[in-house]
C-alpha positions as CSV (number, residue, x, y, z in Angstrom):
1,X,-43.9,-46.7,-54.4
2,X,-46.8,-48.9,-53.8
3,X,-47.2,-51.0,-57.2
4,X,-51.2,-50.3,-57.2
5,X,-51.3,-46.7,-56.4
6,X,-49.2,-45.6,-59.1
7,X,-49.0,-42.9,-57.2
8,X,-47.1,-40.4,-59.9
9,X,-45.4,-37.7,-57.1
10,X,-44.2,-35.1,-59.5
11,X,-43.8,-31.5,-58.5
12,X,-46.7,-29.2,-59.1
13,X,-45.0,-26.5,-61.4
14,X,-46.6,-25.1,-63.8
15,X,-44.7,-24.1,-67.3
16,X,-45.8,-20.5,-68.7
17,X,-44.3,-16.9,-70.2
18,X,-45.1,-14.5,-67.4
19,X,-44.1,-12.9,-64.7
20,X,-44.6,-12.4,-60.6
21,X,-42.9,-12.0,-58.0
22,X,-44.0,-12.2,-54.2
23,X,-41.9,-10.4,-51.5
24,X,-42.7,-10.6,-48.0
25,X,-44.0,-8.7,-44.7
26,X,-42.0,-6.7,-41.3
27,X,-41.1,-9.5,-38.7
28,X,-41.7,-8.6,-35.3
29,X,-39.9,-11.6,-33.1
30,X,-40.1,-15.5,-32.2
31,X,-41.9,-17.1,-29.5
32,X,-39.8,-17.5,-26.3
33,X,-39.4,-21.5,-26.9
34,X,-37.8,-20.8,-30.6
35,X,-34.4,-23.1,-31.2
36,X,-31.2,-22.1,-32.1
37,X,-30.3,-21.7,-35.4
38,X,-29.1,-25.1,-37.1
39,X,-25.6,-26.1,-38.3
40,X,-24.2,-23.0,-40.8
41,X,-23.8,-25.8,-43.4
42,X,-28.0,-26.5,-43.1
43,X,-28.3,-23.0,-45.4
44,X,-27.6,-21.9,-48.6
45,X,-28.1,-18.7,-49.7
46,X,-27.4,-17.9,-53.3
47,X,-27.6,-14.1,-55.4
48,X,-30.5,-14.1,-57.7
49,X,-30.7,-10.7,-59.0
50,X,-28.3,-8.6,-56.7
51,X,-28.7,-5.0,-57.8
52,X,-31.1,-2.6,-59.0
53,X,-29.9,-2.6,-62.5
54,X,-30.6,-6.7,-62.5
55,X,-33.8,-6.2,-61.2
56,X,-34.5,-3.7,-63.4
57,X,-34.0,-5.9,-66.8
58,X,-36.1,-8.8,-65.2
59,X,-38.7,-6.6,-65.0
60,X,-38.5,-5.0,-68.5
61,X,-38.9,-9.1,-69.4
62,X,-41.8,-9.5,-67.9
63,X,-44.2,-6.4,-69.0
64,X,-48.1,-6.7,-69.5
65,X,-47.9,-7.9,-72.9
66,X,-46.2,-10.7,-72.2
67,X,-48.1,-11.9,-69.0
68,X,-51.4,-11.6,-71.6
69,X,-49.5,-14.1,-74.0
70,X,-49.0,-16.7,-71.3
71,X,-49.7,-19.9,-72.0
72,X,-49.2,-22.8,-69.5
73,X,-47.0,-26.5,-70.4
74,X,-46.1,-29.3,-68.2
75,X,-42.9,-28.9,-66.1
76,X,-40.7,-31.9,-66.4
77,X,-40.0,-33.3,-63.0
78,X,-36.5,-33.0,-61.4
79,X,-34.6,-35.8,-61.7
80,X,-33.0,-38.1,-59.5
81,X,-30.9,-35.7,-56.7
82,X,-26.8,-35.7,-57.5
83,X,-24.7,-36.9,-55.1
84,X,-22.7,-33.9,-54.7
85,X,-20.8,-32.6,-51.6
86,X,-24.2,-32.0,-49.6
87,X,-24.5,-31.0,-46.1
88,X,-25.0,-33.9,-43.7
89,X,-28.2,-33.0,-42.0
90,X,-29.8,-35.7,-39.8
91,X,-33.2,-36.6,-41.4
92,X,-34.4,-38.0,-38.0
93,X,-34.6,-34.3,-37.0
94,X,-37.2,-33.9,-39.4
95,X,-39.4,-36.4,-37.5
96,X,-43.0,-35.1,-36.8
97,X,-43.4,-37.7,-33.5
98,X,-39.9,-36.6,-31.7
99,X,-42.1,-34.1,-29.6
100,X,-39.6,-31.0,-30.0
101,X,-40.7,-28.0,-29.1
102,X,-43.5,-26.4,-31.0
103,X,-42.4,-22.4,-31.5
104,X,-43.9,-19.6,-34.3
105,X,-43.1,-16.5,-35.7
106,X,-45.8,-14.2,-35.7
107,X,-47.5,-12.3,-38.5
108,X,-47.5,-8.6,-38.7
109,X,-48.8,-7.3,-35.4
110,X,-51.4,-5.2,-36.7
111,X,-52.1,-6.0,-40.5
112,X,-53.8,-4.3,-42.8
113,X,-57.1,-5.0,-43.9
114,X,-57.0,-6.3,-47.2
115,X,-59.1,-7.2,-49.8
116,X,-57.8,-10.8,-50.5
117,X,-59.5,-12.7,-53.4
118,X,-62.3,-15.6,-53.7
119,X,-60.7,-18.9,-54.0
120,X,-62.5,-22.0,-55.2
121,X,-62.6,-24.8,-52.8
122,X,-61.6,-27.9,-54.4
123,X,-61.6,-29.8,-51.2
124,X,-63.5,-28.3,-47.5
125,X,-65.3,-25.2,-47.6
126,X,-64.9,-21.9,-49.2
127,X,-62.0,-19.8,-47.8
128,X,-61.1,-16.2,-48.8
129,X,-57.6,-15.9,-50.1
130,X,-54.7,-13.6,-48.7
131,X,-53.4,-10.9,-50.8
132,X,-49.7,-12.1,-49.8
133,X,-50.7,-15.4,-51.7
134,X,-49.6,-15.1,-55.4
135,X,-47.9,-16.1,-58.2
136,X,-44.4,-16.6,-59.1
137,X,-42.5,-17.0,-62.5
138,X,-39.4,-18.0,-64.0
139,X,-37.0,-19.1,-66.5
140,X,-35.0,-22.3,-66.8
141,X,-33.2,-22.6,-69.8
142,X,-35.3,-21.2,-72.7
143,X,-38.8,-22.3,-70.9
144,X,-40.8,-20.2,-68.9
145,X,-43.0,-21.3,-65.6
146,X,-45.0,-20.3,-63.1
147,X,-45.3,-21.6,-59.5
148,X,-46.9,-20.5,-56.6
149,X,-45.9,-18.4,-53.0
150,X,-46.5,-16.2,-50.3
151,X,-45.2,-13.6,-48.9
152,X,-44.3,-13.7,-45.1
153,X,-43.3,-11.6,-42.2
154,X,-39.8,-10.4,-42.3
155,X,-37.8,-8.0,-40.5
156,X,-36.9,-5.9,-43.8
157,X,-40.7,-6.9,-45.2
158,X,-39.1,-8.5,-48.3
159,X,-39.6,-12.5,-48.0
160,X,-41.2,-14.9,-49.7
161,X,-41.9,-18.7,-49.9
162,X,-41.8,-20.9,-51.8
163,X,-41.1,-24.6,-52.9
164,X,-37.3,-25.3,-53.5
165,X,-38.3,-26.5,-56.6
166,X,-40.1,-23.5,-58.4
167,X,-36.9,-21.1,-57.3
168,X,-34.1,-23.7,-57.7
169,X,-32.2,-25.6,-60.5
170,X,-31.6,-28.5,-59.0
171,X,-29.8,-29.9,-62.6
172,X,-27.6,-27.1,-63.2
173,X,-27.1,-26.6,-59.5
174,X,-28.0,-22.8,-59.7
175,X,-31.1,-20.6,-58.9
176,X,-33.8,-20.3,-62.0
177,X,-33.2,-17.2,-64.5
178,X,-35.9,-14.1,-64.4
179,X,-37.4,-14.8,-61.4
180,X,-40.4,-12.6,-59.9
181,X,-43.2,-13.0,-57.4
182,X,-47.2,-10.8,-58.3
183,X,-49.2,-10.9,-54.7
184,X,-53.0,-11.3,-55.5
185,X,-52.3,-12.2,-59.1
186,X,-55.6,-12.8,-60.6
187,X,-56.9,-13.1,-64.4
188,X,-53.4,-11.2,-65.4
189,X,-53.4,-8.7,-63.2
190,X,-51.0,-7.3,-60.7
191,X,-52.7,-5.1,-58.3
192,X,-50.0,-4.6,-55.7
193,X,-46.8,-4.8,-58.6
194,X,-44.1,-6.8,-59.6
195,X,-41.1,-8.1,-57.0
196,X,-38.2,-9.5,-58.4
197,X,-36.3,-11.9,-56.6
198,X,-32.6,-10.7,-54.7
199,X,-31.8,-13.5,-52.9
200,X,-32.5,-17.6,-52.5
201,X,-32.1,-19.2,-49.1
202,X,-32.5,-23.0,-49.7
203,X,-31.8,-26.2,-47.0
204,X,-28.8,-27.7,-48.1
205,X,-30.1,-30.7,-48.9
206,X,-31.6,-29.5,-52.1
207,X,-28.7,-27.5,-52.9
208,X,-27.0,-30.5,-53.1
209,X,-29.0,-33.3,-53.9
210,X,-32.7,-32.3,-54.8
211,X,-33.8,-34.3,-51.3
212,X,-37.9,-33.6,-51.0
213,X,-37.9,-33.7,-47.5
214,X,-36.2,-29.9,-48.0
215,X,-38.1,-28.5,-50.7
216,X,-39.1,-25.3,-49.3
217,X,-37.0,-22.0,-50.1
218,X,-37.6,-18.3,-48.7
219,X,-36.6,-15.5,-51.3
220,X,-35.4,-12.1,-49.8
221,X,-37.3,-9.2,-52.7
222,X,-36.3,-6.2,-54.1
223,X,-39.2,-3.5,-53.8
224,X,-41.7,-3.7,-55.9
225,X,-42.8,-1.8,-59.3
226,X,-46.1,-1.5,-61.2
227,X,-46.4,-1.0,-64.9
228,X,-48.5,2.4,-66.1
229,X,-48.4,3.7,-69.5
230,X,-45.6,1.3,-70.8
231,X,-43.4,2.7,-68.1
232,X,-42.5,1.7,-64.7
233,X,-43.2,3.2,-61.5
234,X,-42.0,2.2,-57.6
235,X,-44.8,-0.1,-55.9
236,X,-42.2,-0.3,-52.8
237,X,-41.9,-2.7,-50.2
238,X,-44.1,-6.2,-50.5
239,X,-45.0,-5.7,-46.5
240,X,-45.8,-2.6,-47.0
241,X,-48.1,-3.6,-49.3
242,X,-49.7,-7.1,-48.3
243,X,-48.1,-7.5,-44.8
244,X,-47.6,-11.1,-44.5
245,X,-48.2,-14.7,-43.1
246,X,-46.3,-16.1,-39.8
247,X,-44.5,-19.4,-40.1
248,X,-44.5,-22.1,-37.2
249,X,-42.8,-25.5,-37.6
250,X,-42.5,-28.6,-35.2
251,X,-46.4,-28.7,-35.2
252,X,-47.0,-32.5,-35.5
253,X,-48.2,-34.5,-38.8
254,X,-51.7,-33.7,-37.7
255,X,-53.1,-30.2,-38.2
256,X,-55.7,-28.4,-39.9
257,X,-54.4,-26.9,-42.9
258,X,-55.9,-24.6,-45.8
259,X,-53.4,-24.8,-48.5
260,X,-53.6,-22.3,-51.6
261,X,-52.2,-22.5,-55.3
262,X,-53.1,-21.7,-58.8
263,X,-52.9,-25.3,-60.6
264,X,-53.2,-25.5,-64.4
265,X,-51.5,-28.6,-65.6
266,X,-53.2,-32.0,-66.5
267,X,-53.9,-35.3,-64.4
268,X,-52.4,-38.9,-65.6
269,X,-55.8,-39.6,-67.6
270,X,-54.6,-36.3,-69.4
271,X,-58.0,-34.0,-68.0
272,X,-56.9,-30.7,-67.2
273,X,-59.9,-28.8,-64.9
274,X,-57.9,-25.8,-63.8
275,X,-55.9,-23.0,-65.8
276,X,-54.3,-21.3,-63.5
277,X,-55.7,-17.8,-63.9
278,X,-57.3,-17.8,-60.4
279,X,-56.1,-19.2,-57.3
280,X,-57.8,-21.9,-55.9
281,X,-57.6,-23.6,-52.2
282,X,-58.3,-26.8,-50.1
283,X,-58.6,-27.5,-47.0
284,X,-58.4,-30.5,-44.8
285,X,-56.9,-32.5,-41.9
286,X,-52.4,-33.5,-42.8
287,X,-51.4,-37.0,-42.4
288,X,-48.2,-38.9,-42.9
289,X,-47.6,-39.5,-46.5
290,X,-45.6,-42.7,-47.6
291,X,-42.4,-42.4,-48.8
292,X,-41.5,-41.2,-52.3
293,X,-37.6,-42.9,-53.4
294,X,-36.9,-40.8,-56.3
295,X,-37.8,-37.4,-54.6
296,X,-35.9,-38.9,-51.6
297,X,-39.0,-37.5,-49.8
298,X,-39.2,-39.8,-46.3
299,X,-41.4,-37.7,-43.8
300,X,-43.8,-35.7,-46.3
301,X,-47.1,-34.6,-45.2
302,X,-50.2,-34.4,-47.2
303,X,-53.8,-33.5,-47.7
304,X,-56.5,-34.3,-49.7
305,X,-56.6,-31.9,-52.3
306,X,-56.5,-32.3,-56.5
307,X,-53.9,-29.7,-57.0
308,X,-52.2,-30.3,-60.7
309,X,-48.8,-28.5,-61.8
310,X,-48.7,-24.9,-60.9
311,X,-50.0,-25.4,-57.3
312,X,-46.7,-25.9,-56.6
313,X,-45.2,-23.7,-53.5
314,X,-48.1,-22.4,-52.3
315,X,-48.8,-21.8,-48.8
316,X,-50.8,-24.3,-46.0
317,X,-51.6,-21.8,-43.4
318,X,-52.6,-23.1,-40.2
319,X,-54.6,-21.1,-37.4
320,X,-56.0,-19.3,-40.5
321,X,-58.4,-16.2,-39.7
322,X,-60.9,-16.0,-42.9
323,X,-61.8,-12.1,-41.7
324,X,-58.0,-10.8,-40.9
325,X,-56.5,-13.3,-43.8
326,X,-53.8,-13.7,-41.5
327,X,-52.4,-17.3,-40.3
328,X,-49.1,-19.2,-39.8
329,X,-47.0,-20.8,-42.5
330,X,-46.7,-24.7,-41.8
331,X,-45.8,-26.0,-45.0
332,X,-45.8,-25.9,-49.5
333,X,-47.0,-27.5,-52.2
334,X,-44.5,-29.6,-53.2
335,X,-45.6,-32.7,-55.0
336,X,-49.1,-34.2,-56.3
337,X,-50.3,-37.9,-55.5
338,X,-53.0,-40.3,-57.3
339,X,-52.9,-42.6,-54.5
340,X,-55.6,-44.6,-55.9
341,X,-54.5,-44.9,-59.3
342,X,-57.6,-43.8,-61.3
343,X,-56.0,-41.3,-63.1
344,X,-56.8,-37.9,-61.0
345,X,-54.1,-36.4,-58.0
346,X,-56.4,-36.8,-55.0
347,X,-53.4,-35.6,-52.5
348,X,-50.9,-33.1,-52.3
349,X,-48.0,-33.0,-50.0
350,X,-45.4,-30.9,-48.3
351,X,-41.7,-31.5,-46.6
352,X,-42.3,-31.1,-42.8
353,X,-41.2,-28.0,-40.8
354,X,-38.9,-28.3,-38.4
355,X,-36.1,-26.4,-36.8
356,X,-33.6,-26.9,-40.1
357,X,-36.6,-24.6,-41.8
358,X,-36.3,-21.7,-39.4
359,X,-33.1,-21.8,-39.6
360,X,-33.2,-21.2,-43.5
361,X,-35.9,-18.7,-42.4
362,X,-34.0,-17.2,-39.9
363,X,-30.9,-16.5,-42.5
364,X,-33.2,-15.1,-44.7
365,X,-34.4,-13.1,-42.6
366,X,-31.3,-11.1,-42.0
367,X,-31.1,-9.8,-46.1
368,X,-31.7,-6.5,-47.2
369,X,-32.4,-6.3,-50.3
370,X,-34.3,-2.9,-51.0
């Protein structure tokens, strides 16, 4: 890194006891010009919480009670990737300037209207927030976190992303403990229920050696469930309920992006503005980041934006449409910058998406999991 800018890129996750889970929307085809699906070795999919009885004690984990006791920490960052047996994928594919072939999947085809929530600009102007954005939490070893996600269109309506980093061990090599996604989470509250994760698809380059440039992760949901009374009732399917966000890749380092998140952790000087009840948003023009060594992160993009921890894996939606709510998924919060070392993040980037990330997408795609 640059010896001025200091420029501290640690992931944005946020430390709590809670719960959440995000699943995500119907899928209703790719654009003509979408490529074939990458090497097999490019994904890895991994069981979370296979069966209804696993989802079931996640969920008795995370009731009300313990979402009102949250309190947020600092995550520590991940530490330098292993070098374990990782699939070889060619980094130059990743490149935003090789000019391949721009292609989309579409959001639901007739969503919903939905009542979204207000999120505070930090950076552009105000933008309503989706419903399909929310929060996610977890469990690794005895700490609990929180990140953030979305929920996206999916041909069983169960998908959501994420960063890598908030769904993924990348030290013990396995996918984080208790792990559930709450759409529209907001002051506690879980107006469209609880989704506990089924299934991680992950690029293989994080499987296998934590590599930035991959830290984006889709997780297949089971159906959803809302607390009443102390018991549980059936919310069902996350589409159902919030439809959900399109995903494009191979769209350049320059786009306009409105990226979403619910930060909460401090800056270097040790402020801490946010608290991650609400989500908050910024929105701006993306540029080529430098590159970060020990995130092995070579082709990041970024945006000006002063997420902190907890922003981490929420959604930049491009082609965004305030009134519908509805855009494209073109990238995740993955790590925070203070580029000009005075002590505050003033950027936030995300790993590029290219044709390895719908081919993770794609294979996620294909899981049932209700």
């Amino acid at each position: 890194m640059h010896p001025r800018a200091r420029r501290w890129t640690l992931p944005l996750a946020g430390a709590i006891v809670a719960v959440g889970v995000v699943a995500a929307p119907a899928a209703s085809g790719t654009t003509s010009n979408a490529p074939a699906v990458r090497r097999a070795e490019v994904v890895k999919s991994l069981p979370m919480a296979p069966t209804p009885a696993d989802a079931q004690k996640i969920i008795q984990r995370w009731n009300p009670t313990k979402l009102k006791r949250a309190t947020s920490y600092a995550a520590g960052a991940v530490p330098a990737a292993r070098t374990a047996s990782a699939p070889s994928a060619v980094k130059s594919s990743q490149n935003p300037a090789t000019g391949a072939a721009q292609s989309s999947v579409p959001p639901a085809s007739a969503p919903k209207p939905q009542r979204g929530m207000t999120a505070e600009p930090l950076t552009g102007k105000r933008v309503p927030a989706p419903a399909s954005a929310g929060k996610v939490f977890f469990e690794i070893g005895n700490r609990e976190f929180w990140c953030s996600a979305i929920a996206l269109q999916a041909k069983h309506r169960n998908m959501v992303a994420t960063a890598a980093h908030c769904a993924f061990d990348a030290v013990r090599r396995e996918p984080v403990k208790s792990w559930v996604f709450i759409p529209a989470y907001s002051e506690g509250k879980s107006p469209y229920g609880i989704y506990v994760g089924h299934t991680l698809s992950l690029h293989g380059e994080f499987w296998g050696g934590a590599d930035y440039d991959y830290d984006y992760a889709f997780v297949s949901v089971h159906d959803g469930v809302r607390w009443s009374g102390g018991k549980t009732r059936s919310a069902g399917r996350l589409g159902d309920n919030v439809d959900g966000q399109g995903i494009a890749w191979n769209r350049g380092s320059k786009v306009a992006v409105h990226a979403f998140g619910y930060p909460a952790g401090q800056h270097p000087n040790g402020s801490a503005p946010y608290d991650g009840k609400v989500i908050k948003s910024c929105s701006g023009a993306s540029g080529s980041m430098r590159p970060a060594p020990a995130y092995k992160l070579d082709l990041g993009l970024g945006i000006p934006c002063s997420f902190t921890k907890g922003a981490s894996g929420g959604p930049w939606l491009i082609s965004y449409n305030p009134a519908t709510k509805v855009g494209y998924l073109n990238g995740v919060n993955s790590l925070a910058w203070d580029g000009d070392a005075d002590g505050r993040y003033d950027r936030i980037s995300s790993p590029y998406f290219n044709a390895d990330t719908y081919a993770v997408y794609r294979a996620a795609n294909e899981i049932r999991s209700g």
